[in-house]
N, C-alpha and C positions, 0 to 999 in steps of 0.2 A: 711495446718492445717486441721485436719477432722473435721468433723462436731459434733465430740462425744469432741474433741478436746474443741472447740469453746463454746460451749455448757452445757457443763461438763458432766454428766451422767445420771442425774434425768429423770427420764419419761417425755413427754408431759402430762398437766393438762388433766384429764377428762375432755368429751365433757362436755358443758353446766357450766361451772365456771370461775366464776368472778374472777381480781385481786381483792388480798384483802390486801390493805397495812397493815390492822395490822400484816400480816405475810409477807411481804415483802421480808425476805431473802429466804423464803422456794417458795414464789409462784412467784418470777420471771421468774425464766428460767424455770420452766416448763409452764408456760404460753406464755412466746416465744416461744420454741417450739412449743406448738399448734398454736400456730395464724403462725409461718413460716413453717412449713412441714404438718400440717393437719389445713388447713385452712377453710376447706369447713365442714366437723363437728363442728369445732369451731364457726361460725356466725351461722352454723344451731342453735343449741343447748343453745347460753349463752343467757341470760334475757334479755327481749325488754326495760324492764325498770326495776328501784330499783333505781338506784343511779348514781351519774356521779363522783365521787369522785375514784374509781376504777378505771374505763379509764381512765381517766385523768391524776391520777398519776403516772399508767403503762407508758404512753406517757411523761411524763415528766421526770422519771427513766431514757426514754430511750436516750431525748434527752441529759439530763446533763449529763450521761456518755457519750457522743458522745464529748460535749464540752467539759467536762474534760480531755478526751485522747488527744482533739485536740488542747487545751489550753495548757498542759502540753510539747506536741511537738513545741510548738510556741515558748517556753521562749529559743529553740534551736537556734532560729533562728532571737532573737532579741525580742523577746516581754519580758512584765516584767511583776511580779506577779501579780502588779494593773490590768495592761488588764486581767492577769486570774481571780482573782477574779471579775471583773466588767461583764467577760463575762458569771459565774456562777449564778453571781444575773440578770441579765437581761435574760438569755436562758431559764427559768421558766414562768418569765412572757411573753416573748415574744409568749413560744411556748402556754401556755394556751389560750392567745389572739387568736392564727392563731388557733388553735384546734376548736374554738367557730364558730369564723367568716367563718369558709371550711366547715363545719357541718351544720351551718346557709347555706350558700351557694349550699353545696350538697343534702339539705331538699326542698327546694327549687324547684328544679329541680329533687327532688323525689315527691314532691305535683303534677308538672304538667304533668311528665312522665309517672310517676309506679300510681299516681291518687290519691286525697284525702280520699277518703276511704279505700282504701284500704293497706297502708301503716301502719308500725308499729307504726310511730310516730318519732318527734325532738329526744331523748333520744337515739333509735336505731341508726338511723344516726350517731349519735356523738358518740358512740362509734365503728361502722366502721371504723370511721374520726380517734377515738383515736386509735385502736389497728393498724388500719393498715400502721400507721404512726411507727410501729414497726424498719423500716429500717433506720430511724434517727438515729440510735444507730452506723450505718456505714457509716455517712456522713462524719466524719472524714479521712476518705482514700482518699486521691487523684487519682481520676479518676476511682477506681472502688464503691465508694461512690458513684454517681450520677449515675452511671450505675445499683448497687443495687436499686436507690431508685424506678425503672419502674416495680422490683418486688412488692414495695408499692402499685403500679397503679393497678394491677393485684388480691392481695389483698380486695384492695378497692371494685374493680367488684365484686368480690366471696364474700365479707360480703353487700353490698347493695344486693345483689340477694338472698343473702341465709336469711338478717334477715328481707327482707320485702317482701319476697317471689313473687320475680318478674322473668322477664326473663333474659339470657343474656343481649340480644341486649338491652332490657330498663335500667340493668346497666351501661352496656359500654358508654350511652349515658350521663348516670348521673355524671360519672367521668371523662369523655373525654369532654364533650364540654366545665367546665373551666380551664382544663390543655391548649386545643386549644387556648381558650380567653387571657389566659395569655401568651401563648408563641408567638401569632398576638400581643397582646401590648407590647412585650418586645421587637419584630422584630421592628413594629412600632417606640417605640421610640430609639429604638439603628439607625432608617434611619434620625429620626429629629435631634436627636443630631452630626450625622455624618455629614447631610449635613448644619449644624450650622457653626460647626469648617470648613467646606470647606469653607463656606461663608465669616465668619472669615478671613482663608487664602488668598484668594480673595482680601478682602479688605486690606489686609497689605502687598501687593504686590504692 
């Protein structure tokens, strides 16, 4: 499928503009567009602050069509309406929760990296956090969903460097060391619960 295809036809948003839901059917996909094919105008350019209500629910957009397409294939395969609807009420609040708390997180480690004065502020952050979470919208595909989502990663880099005007390297650090932290705890605990059940095993021999 091409990418005019996917996309439909509309321009990329000019640089420097916010989602604005009360326009919501006209500023969607040209707003995806810029944040997935011109992404480095896009964080140069949109406001450090104004509002979080924008990102937010660009990100939330993108997530509940992901779980609608993805909720909709399930009922193929054995699921029933109630899981779709319970997964449409909870995919909102779930995702505004992790939008906060990775923003919280990636500020953070933008204080002690890129340095307290010198950053744009909590607000810029979280909308890195929200727009470049743009690739939830293709977490629904099996196996090329989680492979899209490291274009997210990448993203990330390019709007932490462009909207707090830092360097690479001080991005790549900003976003990479709790991708690393999480994927050591998940190793982690995928070894304790492994050698549990062996233990387990063990004793019922």
């Amino acid at each position: 499928m091409s990418n005019e295809g996917f996309l439909g036809n509309m321009p990329p948003a000019a640089p420097g503009r916010d989602f604005d839901p009360s326009r919501a059917t006209d500023d969607f996909i040209p707003i995806l567009r810029s944040i997935v094919t011109q992404p480095v105008p896009f964080f140069a350019a949109i406001p450090r602050r104004g509002n979080y209500v924008g990102p937010l629910v660009f990100a939330l957009i993108c997530a509940e069509i992901s779980a609608l397409i993805g909720g909709v294939l399930s009922l193929t395969t054995g699921a029933s309406i109630g899981d779709l609807i319970v997964t449409l009420i909870r995919t909102p609040i779930s995702t505004a929760i992790g939008l906060f708390i990775g923003a919280a997180i990636a500020h953070v480690l933008v204080y002690l990296i890129v340095g307290s004065s010198s950053n744009s502020g909590f607000e810029a952050t979280f909308r890195v956090v929200a727009y470049s979470s743009v690739t939830s919208i293709a977490a629904w595909i099996p196996i090329i969903g989680p492979l899209i989502s490291i274009y997210g990663i990448y993203l990330a880099i390019v709007g932490i460097r462009e909207i707090h005007q830092t360097t690479t390297s001080k991005a790549v650090l900003v976003v990479l060391i709790p991708t690393v932290i999480i994927i050591v705890l998940a190793l982690l605990a995928i070894a304790v619960i492994g050698a549990a059940l062996l233990g387990m095993g063990a004793l019922n021999r």
